[in-house]
C-alpha positions as CSV (number, residue, x, y, z in Angstrom):
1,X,0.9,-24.3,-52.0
2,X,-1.5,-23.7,-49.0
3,X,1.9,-24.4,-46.7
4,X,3.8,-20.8,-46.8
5,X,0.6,-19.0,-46.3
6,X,-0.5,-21.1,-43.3
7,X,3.2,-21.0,-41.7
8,X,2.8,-16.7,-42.4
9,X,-0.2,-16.5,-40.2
10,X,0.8,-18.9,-37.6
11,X,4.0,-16.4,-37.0
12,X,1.8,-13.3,-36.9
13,X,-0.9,-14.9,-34.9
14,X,2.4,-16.2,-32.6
15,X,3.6,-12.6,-32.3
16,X,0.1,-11.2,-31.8
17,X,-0.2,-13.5,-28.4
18,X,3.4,-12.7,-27.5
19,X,2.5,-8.6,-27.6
20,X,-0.6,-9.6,-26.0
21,X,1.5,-11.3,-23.2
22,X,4.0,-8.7,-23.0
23,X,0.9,-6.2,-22.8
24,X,-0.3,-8.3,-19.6
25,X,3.2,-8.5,-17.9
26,X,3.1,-4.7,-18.3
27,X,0.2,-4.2,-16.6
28,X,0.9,-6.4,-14.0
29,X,3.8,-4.6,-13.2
30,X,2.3,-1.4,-12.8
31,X,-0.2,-2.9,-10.9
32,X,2.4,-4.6,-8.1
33,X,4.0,-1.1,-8.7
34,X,1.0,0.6,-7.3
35,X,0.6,-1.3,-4.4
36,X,3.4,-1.7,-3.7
37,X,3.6,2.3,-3.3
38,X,0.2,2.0,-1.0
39,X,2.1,0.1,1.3
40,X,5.1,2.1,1.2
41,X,3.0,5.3,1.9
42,X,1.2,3.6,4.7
43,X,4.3,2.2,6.2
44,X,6.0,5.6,6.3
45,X,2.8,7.0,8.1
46,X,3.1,4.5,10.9
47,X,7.2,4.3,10.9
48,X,8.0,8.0,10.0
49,X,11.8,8.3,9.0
50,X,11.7,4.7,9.8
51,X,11.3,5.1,13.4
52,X,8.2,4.6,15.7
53,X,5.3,6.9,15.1
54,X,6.3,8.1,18.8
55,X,9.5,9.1,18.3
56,X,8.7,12.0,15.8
57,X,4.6,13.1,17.2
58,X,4.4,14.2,20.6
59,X,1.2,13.6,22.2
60,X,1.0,17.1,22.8
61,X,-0.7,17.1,19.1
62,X,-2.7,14.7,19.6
63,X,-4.2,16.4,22.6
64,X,-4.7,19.7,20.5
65,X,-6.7,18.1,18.5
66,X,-8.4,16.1,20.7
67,X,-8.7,16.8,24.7
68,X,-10.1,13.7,25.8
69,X,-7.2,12.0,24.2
70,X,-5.7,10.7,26.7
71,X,-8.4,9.4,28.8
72,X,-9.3,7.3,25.3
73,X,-5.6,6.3,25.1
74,X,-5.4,4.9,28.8
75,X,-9.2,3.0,28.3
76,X,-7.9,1.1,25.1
77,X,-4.3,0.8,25.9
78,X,-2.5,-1.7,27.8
79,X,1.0,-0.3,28.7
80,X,2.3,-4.0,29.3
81,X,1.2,-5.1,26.3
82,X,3.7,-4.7,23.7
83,X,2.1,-4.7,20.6
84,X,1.2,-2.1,18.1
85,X,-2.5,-0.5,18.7
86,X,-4.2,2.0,16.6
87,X,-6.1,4.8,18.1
88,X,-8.0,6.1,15.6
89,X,-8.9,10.1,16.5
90,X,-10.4,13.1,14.9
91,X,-13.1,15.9,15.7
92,X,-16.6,14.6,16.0
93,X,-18.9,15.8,13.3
């Protein structure tokens, strides 16, 4: 008698942990989603049009911004070195 009430519950409590699961899978996917997007925007910042940084921001800018540019690019870069640096530049507060 107990046996059709039991087996009810056991299929709602099934179908509560399988919307809880879907619930989870959703996040998760937003989540990858959004990262995934971070590193997307910061790609395209360093490889504009998918190219080199270089090839699209003349240094002329950087100077602008910056005089002593590139006396700080020639004391932290080696031009035989061919990897990628950062120079990080701004105005000084």
């Amino acid at each position: 008698t107990l046996g059709p009430l039991v087996e009810a519950e056991s299929k709602r409590a099934i179908r509560s942990f399988e919307k809880i699961e879907q619930k989870l899978l959703r996040a998760e996917k937003r989540h990858h989603s959004d990262k995934l997007r971070q590193i997307e925007e910061v790609k395209e910042a360093l490889f504009p049009n998918g190219g080199l940084q270089e090839r699209s921001d003349n240094f002329l800018n950087f100077y602008q911004q910056d005089p002593q540019f590139i006396n700080k690019a020639l004391a932290v870069f080696d031009p035989f070195d061919f990897e990628f640096n950062l120079l990080k530049i701004g105005r000084a507060k």
